[in-house]
GUTI-627378 format. One record per residue (C-alpha): residue in one letter; y, z, x. Coordinates in steps of 0.05 Angstrom, whole numbers, plus 32768, in hexadecimal, padded with zeros to 4 digits. Each point is the difference from the previous one (the first is absolute). Layout:
REM GUTI-627378
AYZX/...
This chain:
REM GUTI-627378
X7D437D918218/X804B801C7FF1/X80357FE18026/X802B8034802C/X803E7FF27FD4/X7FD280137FB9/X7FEF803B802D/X804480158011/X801A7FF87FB4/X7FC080287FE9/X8006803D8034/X804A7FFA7FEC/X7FF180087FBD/X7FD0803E8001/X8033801B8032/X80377FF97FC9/X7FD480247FCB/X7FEB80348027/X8049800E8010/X800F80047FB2/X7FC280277FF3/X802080388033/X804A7FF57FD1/X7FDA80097FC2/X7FD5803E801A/X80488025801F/X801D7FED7FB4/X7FC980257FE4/X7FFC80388033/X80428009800A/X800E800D7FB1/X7FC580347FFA/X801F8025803C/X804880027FE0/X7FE280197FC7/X7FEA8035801D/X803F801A801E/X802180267FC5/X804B7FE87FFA/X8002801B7FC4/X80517FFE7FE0/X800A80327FD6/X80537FF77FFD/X8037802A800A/X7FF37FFD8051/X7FB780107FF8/X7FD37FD38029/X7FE57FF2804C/X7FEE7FB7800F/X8003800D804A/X7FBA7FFB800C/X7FF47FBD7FDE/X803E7FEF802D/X7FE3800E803F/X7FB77FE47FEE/X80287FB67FF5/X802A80028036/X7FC280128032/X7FDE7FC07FD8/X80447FDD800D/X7FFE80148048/X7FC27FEF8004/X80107FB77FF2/X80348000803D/X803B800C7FDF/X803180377FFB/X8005802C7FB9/X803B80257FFF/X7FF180437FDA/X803780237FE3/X7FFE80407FDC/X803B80097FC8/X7FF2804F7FF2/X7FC08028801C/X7FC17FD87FE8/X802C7FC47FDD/X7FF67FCB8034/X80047FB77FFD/X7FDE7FC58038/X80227FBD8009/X7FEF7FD0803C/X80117FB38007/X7FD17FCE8015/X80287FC58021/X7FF67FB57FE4/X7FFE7FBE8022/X80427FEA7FE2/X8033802C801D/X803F7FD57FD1/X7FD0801E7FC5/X801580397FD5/X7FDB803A8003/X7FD180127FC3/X7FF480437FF0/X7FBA801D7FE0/X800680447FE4/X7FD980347FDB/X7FFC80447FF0/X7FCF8034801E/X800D802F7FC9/X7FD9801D7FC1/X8004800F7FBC/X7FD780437FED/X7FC17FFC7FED/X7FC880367FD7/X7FC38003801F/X7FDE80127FBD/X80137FC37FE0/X7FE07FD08034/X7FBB7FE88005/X800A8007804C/X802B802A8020/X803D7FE5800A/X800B8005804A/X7FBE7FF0801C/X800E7FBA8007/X7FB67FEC7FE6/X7FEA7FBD8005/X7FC97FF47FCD/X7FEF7FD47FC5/X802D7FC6802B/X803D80287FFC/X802880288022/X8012803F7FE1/X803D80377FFF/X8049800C7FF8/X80227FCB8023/X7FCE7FC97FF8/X802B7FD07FDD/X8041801D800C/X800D7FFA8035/X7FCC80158038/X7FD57FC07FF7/X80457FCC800D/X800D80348043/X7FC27FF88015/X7FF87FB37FF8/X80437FF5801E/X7FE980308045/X7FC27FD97FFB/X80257FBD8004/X8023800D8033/X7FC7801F8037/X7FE27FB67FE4/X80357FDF801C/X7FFF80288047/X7FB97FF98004/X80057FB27FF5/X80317FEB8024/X80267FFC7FBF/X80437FFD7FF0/X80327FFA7FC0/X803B7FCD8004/X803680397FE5/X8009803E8024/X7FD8802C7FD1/X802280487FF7/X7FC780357FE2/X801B803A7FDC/X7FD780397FE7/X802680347FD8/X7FFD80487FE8/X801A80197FC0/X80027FB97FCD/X7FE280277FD1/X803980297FEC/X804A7FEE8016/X7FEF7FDE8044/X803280298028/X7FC780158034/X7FF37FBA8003/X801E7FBB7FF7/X804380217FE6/X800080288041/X7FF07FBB8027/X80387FD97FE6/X802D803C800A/X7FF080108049/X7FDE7FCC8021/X80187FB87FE6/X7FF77FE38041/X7FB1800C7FFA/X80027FC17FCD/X80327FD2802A/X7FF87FB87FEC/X7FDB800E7FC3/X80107FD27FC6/X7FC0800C7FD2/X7FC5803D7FF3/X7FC47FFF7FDD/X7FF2803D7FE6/X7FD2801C7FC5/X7FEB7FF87FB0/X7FEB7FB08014/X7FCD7FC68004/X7FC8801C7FE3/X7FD17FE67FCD/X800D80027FB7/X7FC47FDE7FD4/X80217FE87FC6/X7FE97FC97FC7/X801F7FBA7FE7/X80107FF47FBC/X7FBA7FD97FF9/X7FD9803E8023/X7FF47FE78049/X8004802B8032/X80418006802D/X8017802B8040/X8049800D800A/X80238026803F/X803F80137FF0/X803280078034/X803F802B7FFE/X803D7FDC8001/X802E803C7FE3/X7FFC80447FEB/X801D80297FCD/X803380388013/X7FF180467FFD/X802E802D7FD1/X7FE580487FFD/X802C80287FD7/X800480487FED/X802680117FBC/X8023803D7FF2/X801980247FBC/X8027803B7FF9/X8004802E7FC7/X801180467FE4/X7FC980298014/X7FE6803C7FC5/X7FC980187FD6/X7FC87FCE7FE5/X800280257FBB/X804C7FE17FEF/X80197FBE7FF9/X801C7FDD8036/X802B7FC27FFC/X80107FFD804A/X7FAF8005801C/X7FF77FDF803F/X7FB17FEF7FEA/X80157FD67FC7/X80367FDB8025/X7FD57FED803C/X7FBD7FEE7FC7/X802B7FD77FD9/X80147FDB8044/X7FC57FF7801A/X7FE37FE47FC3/X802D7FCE7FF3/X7FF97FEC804F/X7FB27FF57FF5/X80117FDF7FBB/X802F7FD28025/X7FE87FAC8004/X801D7FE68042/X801B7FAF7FF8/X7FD47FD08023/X802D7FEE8041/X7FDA7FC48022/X800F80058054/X7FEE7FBF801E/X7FBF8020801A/X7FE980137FC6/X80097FBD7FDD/X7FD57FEC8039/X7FC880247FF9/X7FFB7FEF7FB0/X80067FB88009/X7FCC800A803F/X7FD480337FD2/X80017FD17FCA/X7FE77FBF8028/X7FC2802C801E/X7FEB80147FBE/X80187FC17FDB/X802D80167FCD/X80427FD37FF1/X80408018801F/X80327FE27FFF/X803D8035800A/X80377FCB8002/X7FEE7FE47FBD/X80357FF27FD7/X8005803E7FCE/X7FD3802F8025/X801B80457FFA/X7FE6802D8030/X8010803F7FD6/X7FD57FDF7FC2/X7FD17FD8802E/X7FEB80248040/X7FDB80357FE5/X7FCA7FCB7FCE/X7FFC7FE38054/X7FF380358016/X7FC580167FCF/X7FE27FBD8010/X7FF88008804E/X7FCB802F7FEE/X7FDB80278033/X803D7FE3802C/X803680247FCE/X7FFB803C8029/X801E7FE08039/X803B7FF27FE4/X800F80257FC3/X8025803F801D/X802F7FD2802C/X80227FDA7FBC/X802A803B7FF6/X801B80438017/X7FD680417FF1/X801C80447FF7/X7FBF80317FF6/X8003804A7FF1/X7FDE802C802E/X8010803E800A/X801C80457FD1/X802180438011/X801C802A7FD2/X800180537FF0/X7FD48039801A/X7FED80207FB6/X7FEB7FE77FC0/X8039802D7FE3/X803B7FE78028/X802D7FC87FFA/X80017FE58051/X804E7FFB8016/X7FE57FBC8023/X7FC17FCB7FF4/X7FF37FC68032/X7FD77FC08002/X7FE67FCE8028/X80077FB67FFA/X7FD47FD38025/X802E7FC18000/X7FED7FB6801E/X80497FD18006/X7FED7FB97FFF/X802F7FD38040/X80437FF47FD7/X7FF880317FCF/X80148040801D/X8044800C7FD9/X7FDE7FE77FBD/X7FD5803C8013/X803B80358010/X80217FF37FB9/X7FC77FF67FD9/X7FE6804E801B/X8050801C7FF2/X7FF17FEB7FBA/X7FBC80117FF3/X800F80408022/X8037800C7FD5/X803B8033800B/X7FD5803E8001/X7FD97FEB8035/X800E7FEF804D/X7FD67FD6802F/X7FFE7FF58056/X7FDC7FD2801E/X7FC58037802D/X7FEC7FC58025/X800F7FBA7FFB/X7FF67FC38025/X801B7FB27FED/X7FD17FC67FE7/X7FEF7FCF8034/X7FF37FB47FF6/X7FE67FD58038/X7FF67FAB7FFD/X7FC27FD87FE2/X80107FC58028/X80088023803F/X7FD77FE3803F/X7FDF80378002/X7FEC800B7FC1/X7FE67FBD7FFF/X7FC9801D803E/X7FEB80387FDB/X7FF17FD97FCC/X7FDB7FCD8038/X7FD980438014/X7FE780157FC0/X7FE57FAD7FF4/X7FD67FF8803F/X7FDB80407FF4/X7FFB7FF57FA3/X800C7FB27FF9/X80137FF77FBA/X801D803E7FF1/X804D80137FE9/X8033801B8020/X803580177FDD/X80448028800D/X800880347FDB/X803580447FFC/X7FE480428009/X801380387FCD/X7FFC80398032/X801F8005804A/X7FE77FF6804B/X801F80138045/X801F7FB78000/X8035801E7FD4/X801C80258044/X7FF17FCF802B/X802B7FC97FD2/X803C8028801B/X7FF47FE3803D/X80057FC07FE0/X7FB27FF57FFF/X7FE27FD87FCE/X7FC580187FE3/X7FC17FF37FDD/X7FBA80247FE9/X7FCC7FDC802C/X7FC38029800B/X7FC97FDC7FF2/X7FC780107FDF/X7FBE7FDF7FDF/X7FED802E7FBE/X7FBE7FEA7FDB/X7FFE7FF57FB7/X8004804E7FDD/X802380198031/X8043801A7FED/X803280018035/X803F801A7FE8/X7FD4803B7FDC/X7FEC800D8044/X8045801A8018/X8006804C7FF9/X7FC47FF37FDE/X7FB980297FFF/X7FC97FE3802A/X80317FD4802B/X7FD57FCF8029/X800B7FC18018/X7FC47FC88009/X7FE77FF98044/X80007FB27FF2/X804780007FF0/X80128025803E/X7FDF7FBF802A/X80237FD47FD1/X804B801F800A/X7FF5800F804B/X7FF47FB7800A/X80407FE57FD1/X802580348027/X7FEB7FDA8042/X800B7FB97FE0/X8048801A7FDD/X801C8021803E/X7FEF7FD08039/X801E7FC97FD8/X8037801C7FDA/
């Protein structure tokens, strides 16, 4: 015969589960739906996330609270609501993410890449992993919480944006420009391109799972180069040809080795990669030269490598090529594009190094550009997300790490935000997430979804 106290605990118990079973079946839900909302960015002004805008901030509503939605240009709209913590001397925390796409071809997928299918235990379409799954477990969370009785000890500030997949000024940039007072108080975001699983191997061949955390990003330094020339006939020589000057340019830009350049992040998540996978590092060993030594590191970290390589250095990547409008004729004018990634510090090691590489026949501007970002390891809340991750993998890694490519917290830093890539995310063994991005047959495991929605709930009530 059960005592009324073991009868209590155990109806509080199923009660609790059946509460999370309803947050892991919106996470799922919720993503599929997204999906099937096409917010497809196609640049240059070209995209309409206003539905998905209004089908979160009903969810949001929903939930009791108050979404704010706030259309930039006809279609471009953006939802941000605040849920209010127990601790009002707290600083706010913000939680953003994007509701737009990158295209996808319909006769490349195994599934069409809208339709939001949910089969083989995943969750399939453009936008599954970024970043329609994180939107949907963070709208999730949060109707958890009112349903509950729930609530976080920061006032938690949700921002869902149009238009990060090309310059952000829809979105974020528009945000920041027009409506600072929406993020009032906020110290911190968590934002994408974070916490998810990465299986990786030691040295002696056991098996290892890492989530890396972003602690920094890269800057964004899109550049267009110009060369002008004498136009004329393609039958007679031509000293002064615009093609040639721009080639030669551009080749010696993609021939160009960038120095290692360290940032205290970075140095962090080799030492951190390096003790998951058990390699020796020891970076402040007398005689160790990062320029000879980081790269033979690197190679060692094996399946982990990829999580670091691109952030040791800058990157300046050809793109793009204009030039002429007939085989016969020697163009006037011949362009390129430069897809160019500044590491934090580095930025006017970057500006000379392209005047020289570009030489005197060639110009360069900066078509879009946005500055690195570096946030603190052994920041409080850092130290929770890692707390997160733990109670739901015991005995996994987590590790800071930079990211080479940008996020939304790049605006929202000049608001003095610090930010890092939390969105977490359980991948199984095979599964490739960064392929995923822009990749074909996006998807996202249905598992993983019930994994992140409930680190989100952990992280964000306690952070």
């Amino acid at each position: 015969m059960r005592h009324a106290d073991q009868e209590t605990r155990t109806d509080a118990a199923a009660g609790a589960e059946g509460a999370h079973a309803r947050l892991d079946e919106e996470a799922v839900r919720f993503t599929a739906e997204l999906i099937r909302i096409d917010t497809t960015n196609r640049g240059g002004g070209e995209g309409v996330e206003r539905p998905a805008a209004e089908y979160v901030a009903e969810r949001l509503t929903d939930a009791g609270l108050d979404p704010l939605l706030l259309e930039t240009a006809p279609g471009r709209a953006n939802v941000v609501a605040r849920v209010t913590g127990t601790d009002p001397a707290a600083p706010g925390l913000l939680v953003h993410g994007h509701l737009d796409v990158v295209p996808a071809d319909p006769a490349q997928w195994r599934v069409p890449p809208f339709s939001g299918e949910v089969a083989e235990g995943m969750v399939w379409g453009r936008g599954a992993v970024d970043m329609k799954g994180t939107v949907a477990m963070a709208v999730a969370v949060v109707r958890h919480w009112a349903r509950t009785g729930l609530r976080p000890r920061r006032d938690i500030v949700l921002a869902f944006t149009a238009d990060e997949e090309d310059s952000a000024a829809y979105g974020a940039q528009w945000l920041v420009d027009n409506r600072a007072d929406l993020f009032e108080g906020c110290t911190e975001a968590v934002g994408e391109s974070g916490a998810y699983t990465v299986h990786a191997r030691t040295a002696g061949g056991e098996p290892v799972r890492i989530y890396p955390v972003g602690a920094g990003e890269r800057g964004t330094a899109w550049l267009e180069l110009a060369a002008a020339g004498t136009a004329g006939h393609g039958s007679k020589t031509n000293p002064d040809n615009a093609v040639a000057a721009l080639a030669e340019a551009v080749a010696r830009i993609h021939a160009h080795r960038w120095p290692v350049r360290l940032t205290p992040v970075t140095r962090a998540a080799l030492t951190g990669l390096a003790a998951a996978v058990g390699v020796p590092a020891d970076l402040d060993a007398p005689g160790f030269d990062p320029e000879r030594d980081v790269d033979a590191l690197v190679a060692r970290l094996g399946e982990a490598a990829e999580l670091v390589a691109p952030t040791v250095r800058n990157s300046s990547v050809p793109t793009m090529l204009a030039a002429g409008y007939k085989v016969n004729v020697v163009p006037q004018t011949a362009t390129a594009g430069i897809d160019g990634r500044v590491l934090p510090g580095a930025e006017e090691e970057f500006r000379a190094v392209l005047d020289e590489l570009t030489g005197p026949r060639v110009s360069w501007t900066y078509q879009h550009r946005s500055r690195p970002l570096l946030a603190p390891v052994d920041a409080p809340v850092f130290a929770r997300m890692r707390a997160a991750l733990l109670e739901f993998d015991p005995g996994a890694h987590v590790v800071p790490v930079c990211l080479s490519g940008g996020t939304d917290a790049k605006q929202f830093a000049d608001l003095g935000i610090t930010g890092y890539g939390f969105s977490p995310l359980h991948m199984p063994p095979g599964l490739d997430y960064g392929a995923l991005f822009h990749g074909v047959d996006e998807r996202v495991p249905v598992s993983g979804l019930h994994f992140g929605a409930r680190v989100l709930d952990r992280f964000l009530r306690t952070a």
